[in-house]
Structure formats: C-alpha cells, structure tokens
mmCIF file of the N, C-alpha and C atoms, coordinates in Angstrom:
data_MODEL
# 
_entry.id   MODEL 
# 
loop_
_atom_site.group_PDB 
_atom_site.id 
_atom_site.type_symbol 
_atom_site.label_atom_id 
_atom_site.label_alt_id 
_atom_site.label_comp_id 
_atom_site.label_asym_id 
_atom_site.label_entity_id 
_atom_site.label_seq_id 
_atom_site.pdbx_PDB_ins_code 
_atom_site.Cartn_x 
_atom_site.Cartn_y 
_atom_site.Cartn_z 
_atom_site.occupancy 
_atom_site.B_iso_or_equiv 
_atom_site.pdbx_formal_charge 
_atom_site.auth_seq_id 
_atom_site.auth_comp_id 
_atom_site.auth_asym_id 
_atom_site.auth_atom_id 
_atom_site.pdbx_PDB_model_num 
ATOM 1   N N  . UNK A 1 1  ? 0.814  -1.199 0.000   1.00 0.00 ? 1  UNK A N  1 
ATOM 2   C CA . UNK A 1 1  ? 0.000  0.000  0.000   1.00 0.00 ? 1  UNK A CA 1 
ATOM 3   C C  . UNK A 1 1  ? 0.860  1.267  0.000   1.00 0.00 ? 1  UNK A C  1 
ATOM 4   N N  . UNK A 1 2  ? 2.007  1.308  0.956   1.00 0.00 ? 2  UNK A N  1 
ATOM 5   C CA . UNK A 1 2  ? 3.042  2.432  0.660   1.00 0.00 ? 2  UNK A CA 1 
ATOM 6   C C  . UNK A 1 2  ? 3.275  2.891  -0.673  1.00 0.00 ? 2  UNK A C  1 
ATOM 7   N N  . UNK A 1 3  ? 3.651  1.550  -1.291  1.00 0.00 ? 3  UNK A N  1 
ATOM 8   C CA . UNK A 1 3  ? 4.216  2.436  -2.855  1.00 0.00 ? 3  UNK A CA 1 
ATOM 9   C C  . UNK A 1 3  ? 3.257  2.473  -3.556  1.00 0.00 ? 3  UNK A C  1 
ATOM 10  N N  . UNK A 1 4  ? 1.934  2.181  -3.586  1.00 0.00 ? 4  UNK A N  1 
ATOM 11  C CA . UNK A 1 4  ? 1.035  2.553  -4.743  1.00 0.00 ? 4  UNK A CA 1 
ATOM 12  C C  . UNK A 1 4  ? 0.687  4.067  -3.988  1.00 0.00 ? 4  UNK A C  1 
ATOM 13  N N  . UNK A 1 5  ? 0.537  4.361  -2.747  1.00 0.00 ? 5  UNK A N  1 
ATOM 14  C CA . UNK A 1 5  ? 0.271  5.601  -2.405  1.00 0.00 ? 5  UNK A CA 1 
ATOM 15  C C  . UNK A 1 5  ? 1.079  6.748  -3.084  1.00 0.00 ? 5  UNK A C  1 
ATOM 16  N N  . UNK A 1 6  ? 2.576  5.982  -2.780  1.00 0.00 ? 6  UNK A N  1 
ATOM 17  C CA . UNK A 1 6  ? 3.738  7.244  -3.211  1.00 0.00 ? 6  UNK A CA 1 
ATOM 18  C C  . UNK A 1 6  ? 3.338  7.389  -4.647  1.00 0.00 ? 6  UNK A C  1 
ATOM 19  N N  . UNK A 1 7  ? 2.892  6.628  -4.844  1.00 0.00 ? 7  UNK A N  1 
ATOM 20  C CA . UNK A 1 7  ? 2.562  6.618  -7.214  1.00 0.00 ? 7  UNK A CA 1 
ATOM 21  C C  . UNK A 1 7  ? 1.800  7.702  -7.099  1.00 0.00 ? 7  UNK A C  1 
ATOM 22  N N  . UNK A 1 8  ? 0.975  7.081  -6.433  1.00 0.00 ? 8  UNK A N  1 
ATOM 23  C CA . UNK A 1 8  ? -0.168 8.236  -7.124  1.00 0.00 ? 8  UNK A CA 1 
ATOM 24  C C  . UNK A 1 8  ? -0.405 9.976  -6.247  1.00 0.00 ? 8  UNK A C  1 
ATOM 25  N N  . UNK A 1 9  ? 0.430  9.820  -4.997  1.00 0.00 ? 9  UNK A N  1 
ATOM 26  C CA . UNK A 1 9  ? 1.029  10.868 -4.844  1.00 0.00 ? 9  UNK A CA 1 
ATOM 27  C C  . UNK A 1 9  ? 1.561  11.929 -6.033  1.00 0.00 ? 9  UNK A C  1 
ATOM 28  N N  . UNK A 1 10 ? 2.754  10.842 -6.920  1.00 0.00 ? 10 UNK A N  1 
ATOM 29  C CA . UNK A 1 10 ? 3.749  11.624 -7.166  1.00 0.00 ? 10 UNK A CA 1 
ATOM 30  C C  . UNK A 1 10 ? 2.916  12.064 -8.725  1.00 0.00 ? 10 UNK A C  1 
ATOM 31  N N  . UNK A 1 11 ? 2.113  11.142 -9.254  1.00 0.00 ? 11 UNK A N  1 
ATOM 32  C CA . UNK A 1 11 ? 1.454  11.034 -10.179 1.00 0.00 ? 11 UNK A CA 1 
ATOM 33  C C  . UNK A 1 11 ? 0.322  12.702 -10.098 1.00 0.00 ? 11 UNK A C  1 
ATOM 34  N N  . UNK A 1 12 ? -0.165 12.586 -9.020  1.00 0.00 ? 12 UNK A N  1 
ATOM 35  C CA . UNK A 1 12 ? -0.980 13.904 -8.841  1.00 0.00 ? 12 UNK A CA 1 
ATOM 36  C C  . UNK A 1 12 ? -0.038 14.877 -8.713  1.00 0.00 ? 12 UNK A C  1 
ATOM 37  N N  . UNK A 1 13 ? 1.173  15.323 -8.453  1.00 0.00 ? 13 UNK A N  1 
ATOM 38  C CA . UNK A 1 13 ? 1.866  16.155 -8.213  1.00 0.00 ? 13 UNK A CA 1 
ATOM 39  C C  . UNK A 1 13 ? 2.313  16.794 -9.436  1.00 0.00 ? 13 UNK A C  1 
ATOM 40  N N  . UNK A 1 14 ? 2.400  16.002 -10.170 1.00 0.00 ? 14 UNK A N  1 
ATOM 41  C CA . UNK A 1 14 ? 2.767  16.138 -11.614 1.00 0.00 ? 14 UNK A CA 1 
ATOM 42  C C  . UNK A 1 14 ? 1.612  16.442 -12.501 1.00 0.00 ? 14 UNK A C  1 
ATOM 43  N N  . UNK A 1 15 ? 0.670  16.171 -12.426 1.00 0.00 ? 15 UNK A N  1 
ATOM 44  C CA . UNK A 1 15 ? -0.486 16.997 -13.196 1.00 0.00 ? 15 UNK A CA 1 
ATOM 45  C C  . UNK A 1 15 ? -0.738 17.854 -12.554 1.00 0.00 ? 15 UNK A C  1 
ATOM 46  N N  . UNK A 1 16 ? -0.842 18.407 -11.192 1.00 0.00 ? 16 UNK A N  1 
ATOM 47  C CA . UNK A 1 16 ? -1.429 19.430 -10.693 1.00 0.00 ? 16 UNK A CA 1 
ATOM 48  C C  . UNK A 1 16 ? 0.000  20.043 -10.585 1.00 0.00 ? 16 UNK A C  1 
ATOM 49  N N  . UNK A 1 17 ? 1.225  20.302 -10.912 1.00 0.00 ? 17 UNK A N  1 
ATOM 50  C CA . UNK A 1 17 ? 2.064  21.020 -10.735 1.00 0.00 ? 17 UNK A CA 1 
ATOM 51  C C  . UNK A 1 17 ? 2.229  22.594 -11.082 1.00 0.00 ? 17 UNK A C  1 
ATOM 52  N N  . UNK A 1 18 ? 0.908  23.029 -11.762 1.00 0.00 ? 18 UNK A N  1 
ATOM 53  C CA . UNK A 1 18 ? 0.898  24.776 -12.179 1.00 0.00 ? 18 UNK A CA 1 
ATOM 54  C C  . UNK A 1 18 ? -0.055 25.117 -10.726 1.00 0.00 ? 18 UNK A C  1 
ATOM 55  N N  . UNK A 1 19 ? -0.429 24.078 -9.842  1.00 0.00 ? 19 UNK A N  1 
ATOM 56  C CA . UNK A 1 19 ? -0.728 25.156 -8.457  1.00 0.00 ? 19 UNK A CA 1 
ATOM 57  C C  . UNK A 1 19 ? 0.253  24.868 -7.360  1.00 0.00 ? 19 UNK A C  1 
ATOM 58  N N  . UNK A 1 20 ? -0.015 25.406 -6.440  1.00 0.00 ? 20 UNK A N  1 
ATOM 59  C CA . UNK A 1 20 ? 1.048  25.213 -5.472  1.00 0.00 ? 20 UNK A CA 1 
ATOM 60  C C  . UNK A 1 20 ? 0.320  23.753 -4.575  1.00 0.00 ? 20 UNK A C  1 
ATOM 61  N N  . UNK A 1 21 ? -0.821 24.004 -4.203  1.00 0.00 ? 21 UNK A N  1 
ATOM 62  C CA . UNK A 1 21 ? -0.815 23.422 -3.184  1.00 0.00 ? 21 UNK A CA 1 
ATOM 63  C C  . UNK A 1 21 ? -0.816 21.463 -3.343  1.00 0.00 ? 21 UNK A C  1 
ATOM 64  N N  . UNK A 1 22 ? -0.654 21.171 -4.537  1.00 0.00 ? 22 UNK A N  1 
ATOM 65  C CA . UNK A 1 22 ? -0.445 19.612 -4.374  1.00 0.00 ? 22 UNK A CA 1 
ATOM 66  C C  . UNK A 1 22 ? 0.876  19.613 -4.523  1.00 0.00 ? 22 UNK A C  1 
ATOM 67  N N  . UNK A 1 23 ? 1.652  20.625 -4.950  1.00 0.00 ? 23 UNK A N  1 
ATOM 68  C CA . UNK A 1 23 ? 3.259  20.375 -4.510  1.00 0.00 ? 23 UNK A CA 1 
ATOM 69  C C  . UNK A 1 23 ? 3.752  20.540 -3.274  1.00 0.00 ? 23 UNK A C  1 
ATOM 70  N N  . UNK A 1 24 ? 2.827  20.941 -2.921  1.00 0.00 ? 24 UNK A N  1 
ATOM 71  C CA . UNK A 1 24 ? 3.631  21.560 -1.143  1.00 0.00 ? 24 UNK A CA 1 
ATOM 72  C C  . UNK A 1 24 ? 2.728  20.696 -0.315  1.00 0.00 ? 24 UNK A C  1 
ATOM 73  N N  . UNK A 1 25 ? 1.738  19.475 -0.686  1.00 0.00 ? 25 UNK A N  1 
ATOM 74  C CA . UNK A 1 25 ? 1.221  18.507 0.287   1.00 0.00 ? 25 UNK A CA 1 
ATOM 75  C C  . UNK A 1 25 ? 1.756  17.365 -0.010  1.00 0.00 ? 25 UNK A C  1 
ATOM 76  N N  . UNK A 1 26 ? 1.842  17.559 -1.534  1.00 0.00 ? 26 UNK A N  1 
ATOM 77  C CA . UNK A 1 26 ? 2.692  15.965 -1.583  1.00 0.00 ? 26 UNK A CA 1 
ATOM 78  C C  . UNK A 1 26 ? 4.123  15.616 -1.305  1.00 0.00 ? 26 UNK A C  1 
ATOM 79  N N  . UNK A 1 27 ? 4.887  17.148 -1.155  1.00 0.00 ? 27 UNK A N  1 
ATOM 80  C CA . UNK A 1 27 ? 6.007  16.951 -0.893  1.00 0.00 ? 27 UNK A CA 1 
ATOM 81  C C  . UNK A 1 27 ? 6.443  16.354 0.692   1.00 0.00 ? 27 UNK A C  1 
ATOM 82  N N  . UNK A 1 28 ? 5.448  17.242 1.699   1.00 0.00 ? 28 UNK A N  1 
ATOM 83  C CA . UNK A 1 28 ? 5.347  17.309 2.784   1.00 0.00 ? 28 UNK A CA 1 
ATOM 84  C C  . UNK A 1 28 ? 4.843  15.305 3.200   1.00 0.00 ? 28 UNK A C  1 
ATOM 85  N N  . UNK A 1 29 ? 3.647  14.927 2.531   1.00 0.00 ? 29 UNK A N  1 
ATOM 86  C CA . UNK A 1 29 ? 2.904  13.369 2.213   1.00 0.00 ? 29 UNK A CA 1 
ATOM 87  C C  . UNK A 1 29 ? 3.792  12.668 2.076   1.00 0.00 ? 29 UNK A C  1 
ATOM 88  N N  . UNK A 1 30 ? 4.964  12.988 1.059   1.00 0.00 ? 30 UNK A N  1 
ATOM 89  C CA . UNK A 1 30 ? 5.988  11.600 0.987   1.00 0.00 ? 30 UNK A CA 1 
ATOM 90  C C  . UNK A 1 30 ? 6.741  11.327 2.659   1.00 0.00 ? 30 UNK A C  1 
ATOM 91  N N  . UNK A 1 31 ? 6.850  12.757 2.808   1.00 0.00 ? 31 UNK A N  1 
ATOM 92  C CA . UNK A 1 31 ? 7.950  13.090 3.596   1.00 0.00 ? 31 UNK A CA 1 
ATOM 93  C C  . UNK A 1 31 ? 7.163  11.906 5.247   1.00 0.00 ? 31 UNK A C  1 
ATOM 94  N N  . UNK A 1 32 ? 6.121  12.261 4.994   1.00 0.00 ? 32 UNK A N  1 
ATOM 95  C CA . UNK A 1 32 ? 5.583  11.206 5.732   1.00 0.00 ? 32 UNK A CA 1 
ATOM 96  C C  . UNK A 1 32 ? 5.315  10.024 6.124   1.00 0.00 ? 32 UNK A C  1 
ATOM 97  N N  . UNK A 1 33 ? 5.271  9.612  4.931   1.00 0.00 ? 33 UNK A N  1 
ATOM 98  C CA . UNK A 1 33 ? 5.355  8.239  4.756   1.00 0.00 ? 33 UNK A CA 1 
ATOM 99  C C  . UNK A 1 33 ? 6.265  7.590  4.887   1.00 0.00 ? 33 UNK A C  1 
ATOM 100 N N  . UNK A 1 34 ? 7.851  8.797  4.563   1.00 0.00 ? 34 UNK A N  1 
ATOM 101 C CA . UNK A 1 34 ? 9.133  8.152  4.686   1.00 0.00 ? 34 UNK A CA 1 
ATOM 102 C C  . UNK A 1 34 ? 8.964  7.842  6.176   1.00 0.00 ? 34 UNK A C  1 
ATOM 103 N N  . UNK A 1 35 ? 8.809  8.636  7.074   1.00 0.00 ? 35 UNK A N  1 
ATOM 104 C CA . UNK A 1 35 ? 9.284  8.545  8.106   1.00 0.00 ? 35 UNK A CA 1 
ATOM 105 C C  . UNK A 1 35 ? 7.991  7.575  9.010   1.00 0.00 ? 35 UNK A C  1 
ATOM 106 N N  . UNK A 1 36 ? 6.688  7.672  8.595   1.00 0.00 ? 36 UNK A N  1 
ATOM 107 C CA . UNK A 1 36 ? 6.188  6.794  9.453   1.00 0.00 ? 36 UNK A CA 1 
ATOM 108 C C  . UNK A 1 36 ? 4.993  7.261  10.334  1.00 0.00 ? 36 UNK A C  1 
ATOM 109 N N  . UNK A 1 37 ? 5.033  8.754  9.370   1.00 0.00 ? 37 UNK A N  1 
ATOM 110 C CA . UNK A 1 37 ? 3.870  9.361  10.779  1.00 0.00 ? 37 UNK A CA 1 
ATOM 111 C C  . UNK A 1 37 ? 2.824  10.130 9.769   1.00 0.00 ? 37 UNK A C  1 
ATOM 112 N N  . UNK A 1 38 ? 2.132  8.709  9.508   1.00 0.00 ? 38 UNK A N  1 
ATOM 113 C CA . UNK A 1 38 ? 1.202  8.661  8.652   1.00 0.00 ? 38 UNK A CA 1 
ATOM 114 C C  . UNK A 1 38 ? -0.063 9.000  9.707   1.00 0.00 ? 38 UNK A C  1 
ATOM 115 N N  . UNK A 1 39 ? -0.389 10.221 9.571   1.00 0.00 ? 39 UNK A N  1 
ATOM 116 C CA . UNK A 1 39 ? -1.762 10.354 10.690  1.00 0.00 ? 39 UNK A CA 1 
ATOM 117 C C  . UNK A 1 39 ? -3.222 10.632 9.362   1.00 0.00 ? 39 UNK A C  1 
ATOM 118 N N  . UNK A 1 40 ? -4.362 10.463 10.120  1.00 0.00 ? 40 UNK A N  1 
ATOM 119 C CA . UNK A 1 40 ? -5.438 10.711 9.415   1.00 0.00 ? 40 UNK A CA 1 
ATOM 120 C C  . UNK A 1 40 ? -5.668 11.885 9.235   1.00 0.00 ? 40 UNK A C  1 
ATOM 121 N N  . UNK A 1 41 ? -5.064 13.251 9.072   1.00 0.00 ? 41 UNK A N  1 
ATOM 122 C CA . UNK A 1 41 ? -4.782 14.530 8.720   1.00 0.00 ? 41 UNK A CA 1 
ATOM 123 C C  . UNK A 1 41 ? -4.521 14.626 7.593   1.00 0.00 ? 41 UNK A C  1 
ATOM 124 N N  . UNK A 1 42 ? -2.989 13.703 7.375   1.00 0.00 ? 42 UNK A N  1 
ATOM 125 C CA . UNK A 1 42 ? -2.541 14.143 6.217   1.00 0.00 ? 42 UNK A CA 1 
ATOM 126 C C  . UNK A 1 42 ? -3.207 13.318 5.129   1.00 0.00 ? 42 UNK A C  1 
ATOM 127 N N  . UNK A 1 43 ? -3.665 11.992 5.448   1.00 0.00 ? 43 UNK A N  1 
ATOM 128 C CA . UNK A 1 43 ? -3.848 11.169 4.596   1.00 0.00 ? 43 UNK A CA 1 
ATOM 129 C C  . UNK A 1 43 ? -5.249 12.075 4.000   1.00 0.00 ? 43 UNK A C  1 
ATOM 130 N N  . UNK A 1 44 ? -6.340 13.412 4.853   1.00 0.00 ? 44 UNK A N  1 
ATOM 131 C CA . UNK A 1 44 ? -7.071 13.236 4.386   1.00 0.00 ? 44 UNK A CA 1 
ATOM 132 C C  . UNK A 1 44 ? -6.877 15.046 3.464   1.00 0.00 ? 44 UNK A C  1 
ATOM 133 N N  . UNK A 1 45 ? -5.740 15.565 4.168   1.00 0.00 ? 45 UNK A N  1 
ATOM 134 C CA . UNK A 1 45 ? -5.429 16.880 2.853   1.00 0.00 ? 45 UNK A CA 1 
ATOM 135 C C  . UNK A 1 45 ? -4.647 15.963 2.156   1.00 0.00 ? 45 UNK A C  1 
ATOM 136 N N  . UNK A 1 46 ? -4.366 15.127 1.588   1.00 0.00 ? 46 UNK A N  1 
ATOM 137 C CA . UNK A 1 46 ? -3.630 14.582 0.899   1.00 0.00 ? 46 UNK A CA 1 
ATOM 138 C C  . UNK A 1 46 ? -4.876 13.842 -0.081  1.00 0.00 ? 46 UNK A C  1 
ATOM 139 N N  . UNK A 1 47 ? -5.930 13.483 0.262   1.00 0.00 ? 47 UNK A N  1 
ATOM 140 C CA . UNK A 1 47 ? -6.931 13.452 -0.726  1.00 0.00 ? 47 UNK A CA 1 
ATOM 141 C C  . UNK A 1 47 ? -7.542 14.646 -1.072  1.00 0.00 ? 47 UNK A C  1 
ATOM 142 N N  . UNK A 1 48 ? -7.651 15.706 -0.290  1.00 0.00 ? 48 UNK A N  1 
ATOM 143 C CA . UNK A 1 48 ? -7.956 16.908 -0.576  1.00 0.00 ? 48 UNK A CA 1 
ATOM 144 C C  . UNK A 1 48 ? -7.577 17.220 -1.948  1.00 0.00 ? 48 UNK A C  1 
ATOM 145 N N  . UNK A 1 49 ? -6.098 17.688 -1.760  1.00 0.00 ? 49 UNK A N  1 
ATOM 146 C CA . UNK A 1 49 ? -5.583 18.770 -2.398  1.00 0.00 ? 49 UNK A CA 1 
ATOM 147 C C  . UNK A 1 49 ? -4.562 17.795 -3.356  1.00 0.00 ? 49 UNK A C  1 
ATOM 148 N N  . UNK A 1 50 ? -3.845 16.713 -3.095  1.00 0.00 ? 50 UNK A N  1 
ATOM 149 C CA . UNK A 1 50 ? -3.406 15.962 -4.117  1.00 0.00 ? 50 UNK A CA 1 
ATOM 150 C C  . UNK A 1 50 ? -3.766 15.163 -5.244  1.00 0.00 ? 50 UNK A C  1 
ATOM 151 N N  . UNK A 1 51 ? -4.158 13.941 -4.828  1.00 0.00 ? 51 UNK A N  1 
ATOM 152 C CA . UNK A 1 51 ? -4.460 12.675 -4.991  1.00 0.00 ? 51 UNK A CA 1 
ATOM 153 C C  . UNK A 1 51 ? -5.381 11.766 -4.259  1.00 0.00 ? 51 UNK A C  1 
ATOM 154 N N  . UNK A 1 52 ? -6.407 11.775 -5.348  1.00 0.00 ? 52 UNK A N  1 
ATOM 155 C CA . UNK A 1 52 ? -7.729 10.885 -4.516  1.00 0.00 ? 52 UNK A CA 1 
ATOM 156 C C  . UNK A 1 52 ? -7.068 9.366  -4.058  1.00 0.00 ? 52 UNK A C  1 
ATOM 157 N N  . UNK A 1 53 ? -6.783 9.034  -4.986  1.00 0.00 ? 53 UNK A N  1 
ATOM 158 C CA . UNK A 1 53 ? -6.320 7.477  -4.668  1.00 0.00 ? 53 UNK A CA 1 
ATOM 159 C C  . UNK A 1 53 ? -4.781 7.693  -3.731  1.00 0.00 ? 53 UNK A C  1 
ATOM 160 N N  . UNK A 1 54 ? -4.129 8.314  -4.267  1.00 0.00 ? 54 UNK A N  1 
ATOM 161 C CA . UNK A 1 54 ? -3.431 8.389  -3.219  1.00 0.00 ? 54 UNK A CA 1 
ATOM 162 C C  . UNK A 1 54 ? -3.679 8.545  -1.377  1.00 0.00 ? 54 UNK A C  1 
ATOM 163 N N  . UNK A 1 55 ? -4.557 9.412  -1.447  1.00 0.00 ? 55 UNK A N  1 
ATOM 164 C CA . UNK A 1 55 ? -4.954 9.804  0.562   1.00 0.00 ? 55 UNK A CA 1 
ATOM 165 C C  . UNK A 1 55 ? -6.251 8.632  0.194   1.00 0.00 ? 55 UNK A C  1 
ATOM 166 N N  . UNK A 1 56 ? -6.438 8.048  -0.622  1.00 0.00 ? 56 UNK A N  1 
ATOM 167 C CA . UNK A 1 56 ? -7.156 6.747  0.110   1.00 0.00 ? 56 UNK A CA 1 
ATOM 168 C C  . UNK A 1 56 ? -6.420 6.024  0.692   1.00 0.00 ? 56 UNK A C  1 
ATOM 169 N N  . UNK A 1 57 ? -5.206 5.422  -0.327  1.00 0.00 ? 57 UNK A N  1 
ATOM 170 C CA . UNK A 1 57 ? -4.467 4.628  -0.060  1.00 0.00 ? 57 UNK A CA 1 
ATOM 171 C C  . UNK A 1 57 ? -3.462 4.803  1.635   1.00 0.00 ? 57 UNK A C  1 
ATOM 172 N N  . UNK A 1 58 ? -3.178 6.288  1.924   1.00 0.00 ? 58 UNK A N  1 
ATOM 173 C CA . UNK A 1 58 ? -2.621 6.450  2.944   1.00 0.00 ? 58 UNK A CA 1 
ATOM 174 C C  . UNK A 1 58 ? -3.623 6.401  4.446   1.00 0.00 ? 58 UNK A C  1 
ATOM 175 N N  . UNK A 1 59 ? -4.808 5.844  4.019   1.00 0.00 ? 59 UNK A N  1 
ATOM 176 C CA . UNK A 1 59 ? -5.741 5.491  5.412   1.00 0.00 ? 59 UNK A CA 1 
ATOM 177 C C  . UNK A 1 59 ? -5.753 4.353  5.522   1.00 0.00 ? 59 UNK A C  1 
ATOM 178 N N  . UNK A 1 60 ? -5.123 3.369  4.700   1.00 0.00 ? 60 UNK A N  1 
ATOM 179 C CA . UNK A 1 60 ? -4.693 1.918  5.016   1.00 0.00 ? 60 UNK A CA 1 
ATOM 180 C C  . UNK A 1 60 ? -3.224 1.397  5.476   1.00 0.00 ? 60 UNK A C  1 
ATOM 181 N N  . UNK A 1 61 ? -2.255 2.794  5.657   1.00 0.00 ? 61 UNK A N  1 
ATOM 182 C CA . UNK A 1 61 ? -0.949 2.785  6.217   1.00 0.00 ? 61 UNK A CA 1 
ATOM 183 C C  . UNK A 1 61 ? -1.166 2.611  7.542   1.00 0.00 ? 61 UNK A C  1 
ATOM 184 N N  . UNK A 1 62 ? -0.183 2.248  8.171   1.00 0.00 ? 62 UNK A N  1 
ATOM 185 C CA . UNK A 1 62 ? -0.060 1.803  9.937   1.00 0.00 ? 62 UNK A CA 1 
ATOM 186 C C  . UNK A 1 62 ? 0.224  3.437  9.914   1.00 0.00 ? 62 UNK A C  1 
ATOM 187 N N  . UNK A 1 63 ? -0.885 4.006  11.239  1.00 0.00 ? 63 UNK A N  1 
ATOM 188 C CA . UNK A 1 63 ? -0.976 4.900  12.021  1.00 0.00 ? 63 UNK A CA 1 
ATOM 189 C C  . UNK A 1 63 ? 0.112  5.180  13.162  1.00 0.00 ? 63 UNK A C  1 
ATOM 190 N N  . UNK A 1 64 ? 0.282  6.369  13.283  1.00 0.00 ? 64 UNK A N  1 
ATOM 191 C CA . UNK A 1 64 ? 1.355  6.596  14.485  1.00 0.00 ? 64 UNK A CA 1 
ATOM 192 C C  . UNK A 1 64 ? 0.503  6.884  15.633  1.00 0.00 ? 64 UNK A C  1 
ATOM 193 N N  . UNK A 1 65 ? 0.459  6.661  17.083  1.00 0.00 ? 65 UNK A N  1 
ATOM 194 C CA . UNK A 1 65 ? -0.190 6.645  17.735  1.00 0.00 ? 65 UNK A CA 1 
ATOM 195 C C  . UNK A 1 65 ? 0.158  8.131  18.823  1.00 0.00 ? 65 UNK A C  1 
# 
C-alpha cells in the first residue's frame, strides 16, 4: 500500500504542478510516509488537495499513535 500511495502521490503532483498546493502537500505526504507518521490529517489533505487514490491509499498505512 506504501508504494502505490507514493505513485499516485507523485502522479498527482505532476499533473497538478501549475498550483502550489499539491506540490507543497505531496512533498510534505511523501515526507511522511518516509518517516512513518502517517496520521489521518494528512492522509485526508492529501486526498484533498493531491491525490484521490493516493490519501485513500494512505488510510490503510499503519498509524502513528
């Protein structure tokens, strides 16, 4: 589930790249995922403003508590 998230993360980042704000959530989204602190915040501006399938996919990542 991680790397289909990061896809379609990076996938939305790249079509929406003439606004700011899916570059500056998805950048921030990976950055999250790298590290592990996948909370239901980001996963859900991350469907917001990025990638639908992507912030789906990041509500099936292990949660930081």
């Amino acid at each position: 589930m991680e790397l289909a998230a990061k896809i379609f993360i990076i996938i939305g980042m790249i079509c929406g790249f003439w606004m700011i704000l899916p570059l500056v959530f998805g950048f921030i989204a990976l950055g999250k995922i790298k590290r592990g602190e996948v909370t239901v915040v980001w996963a859900v501006l991350t469907l917001l403003f990025c990638s639908l399938l992507g912030g789906i996919f990041m509500f099936f990542l292990p949660k930081k508590a």
